[in-house]
N, C-alpha and C positions, 0 to 999 in steps of 0.2 A: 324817116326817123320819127320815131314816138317825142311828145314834148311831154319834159316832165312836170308834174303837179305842183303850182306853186307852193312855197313852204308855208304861209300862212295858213292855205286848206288843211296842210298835215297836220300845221299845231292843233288848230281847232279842231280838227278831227280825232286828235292824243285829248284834248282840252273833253269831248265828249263821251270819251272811254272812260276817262277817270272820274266822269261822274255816275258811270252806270250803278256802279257799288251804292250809291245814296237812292235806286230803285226798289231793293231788299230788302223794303217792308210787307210785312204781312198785313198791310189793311186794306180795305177796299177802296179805290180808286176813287176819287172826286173830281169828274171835270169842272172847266169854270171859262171866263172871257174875262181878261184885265185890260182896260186902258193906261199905257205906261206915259209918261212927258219927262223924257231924258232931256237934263240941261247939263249941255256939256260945252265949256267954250272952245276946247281944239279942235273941234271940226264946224259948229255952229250953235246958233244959241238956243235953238230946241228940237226936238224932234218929236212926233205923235207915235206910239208904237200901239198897235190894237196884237193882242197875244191872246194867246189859248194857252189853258194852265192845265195842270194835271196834279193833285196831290195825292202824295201817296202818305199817311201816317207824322211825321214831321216835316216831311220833305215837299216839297211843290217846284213845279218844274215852268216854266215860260216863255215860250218862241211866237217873236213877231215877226213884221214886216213893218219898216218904220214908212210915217208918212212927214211929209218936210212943209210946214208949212208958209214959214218966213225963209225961203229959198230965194234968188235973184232970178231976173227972166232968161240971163245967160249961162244958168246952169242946171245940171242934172245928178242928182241925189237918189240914188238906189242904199236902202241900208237894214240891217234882221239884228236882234236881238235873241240873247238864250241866258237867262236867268234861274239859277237856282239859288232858291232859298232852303235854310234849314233854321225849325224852330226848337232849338233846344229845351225850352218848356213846355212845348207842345202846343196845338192849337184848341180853338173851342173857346180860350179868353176873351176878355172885353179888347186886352189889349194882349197883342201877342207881340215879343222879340224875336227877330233871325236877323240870320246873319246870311250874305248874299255871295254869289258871285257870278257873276257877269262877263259872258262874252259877246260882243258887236263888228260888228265888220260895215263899212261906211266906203260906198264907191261915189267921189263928187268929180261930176265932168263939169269943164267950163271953158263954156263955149266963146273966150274971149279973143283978142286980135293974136295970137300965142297957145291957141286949144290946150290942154292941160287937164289929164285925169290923174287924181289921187285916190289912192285906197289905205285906208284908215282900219288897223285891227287893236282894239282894247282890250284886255283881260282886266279886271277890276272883282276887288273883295272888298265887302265893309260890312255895315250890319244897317238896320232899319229898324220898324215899328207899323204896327197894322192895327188898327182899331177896326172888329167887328164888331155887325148886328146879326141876330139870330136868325134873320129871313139869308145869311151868305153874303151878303154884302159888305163890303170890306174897303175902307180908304188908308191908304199909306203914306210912307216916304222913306228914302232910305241914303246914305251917303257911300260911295264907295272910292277907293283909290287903287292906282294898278299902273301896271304901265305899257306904254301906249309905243306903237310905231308906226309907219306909213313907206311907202312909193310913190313916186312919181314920175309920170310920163309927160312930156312935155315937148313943143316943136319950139320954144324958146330959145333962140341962139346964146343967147350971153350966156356967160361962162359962172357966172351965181346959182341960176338956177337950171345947173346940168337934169338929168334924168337920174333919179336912184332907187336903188332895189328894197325890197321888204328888212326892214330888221337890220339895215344899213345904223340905222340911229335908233337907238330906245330914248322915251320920254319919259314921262309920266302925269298920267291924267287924273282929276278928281271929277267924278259928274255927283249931282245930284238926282232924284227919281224920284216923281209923285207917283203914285196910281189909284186907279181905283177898279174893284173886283167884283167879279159877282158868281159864285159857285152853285152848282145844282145838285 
């Protein structure tokens, strides 16, 4: 028997459709490399994301692979970001507005006397601000809110903290996000 795909892959994979329509500019393509520092306290207090950008006309697009680096020694942090931005005034300013939104998925194993893996999916929208220089170099930050839910796996007996599935509980999360960029 086939096992079906969890639903959080589907969302995010509906979540990645619906941004195709924001690729449907006609200007030429500008890659780039951002370092992101998501501060987010519902899953920890920071993460490193190194991402590869892609802009197209207003739009710029961002996928990483986050790096953890205030992790504990009894745990294991795999976590990708996918950021789009859209700058309604366009780019080429000193200082440019967009407005963001953000998808992350966050798998923490921890390897305590009770092993216990969660997975963590954020959707998040807000808006930001980018200060460029003329050489493509670009420092930001930006705020977003959205909301947030999890699973858990766990060999925990007590009856508090049973096992539960994706999308069981919505929350909702605010992270913050610096970065800084550099286009070619």
């Amino acid at each position: 028997m086939a096992e079906r795909t969890p639903r959080w892959i589907r969302a995010l994979a509906v979540l990645l459709l619906c941004l195709c329509p924001l690729l449907g500019h006609a200007a030429a393509p500008r890659w780039g490399v951002a370092l992101n520092t998501s501060v987010n306290g519902e899953v920890m207090a920071m993460r490193l994301v190194p991402s590869a950008t892609l802009r197209l006309g207003k739009t710029q697009l961002e996928a990483g692979v986050g790096l953890h680096p205030y992790i504990r020694t009894d745990q294991r942090v795999l976590s990708g970001e996918l950021n789009a931005k859209v700058f309604p005034n366009g780019t080429g300013n000193a200082l440019d507005l967009y407005l963001i939104g953000r998808a992350a998925a966050v798998r923490n194993q921890l390897q305590t006397h009770y092993p216990t893996t969660l997975h963590h999916l954020f959707l998040l929208g807000g808006y930001g601000l980018q200060l460029t220089r003329p050489q493509g170099v670009s420092v930001g930050t930006n705020v977003a809110i959205g909301p947030t839910t999890r699973s858990r796996i766990t060999t925990n007996p007590y009856p508090g903290v049973a096992d539960d599935r994706m999308f069981d509980e919505l929350g909702v999360a605010l992270a913050f996000q610096f970065h800084l960029g550099m286009a070619f």
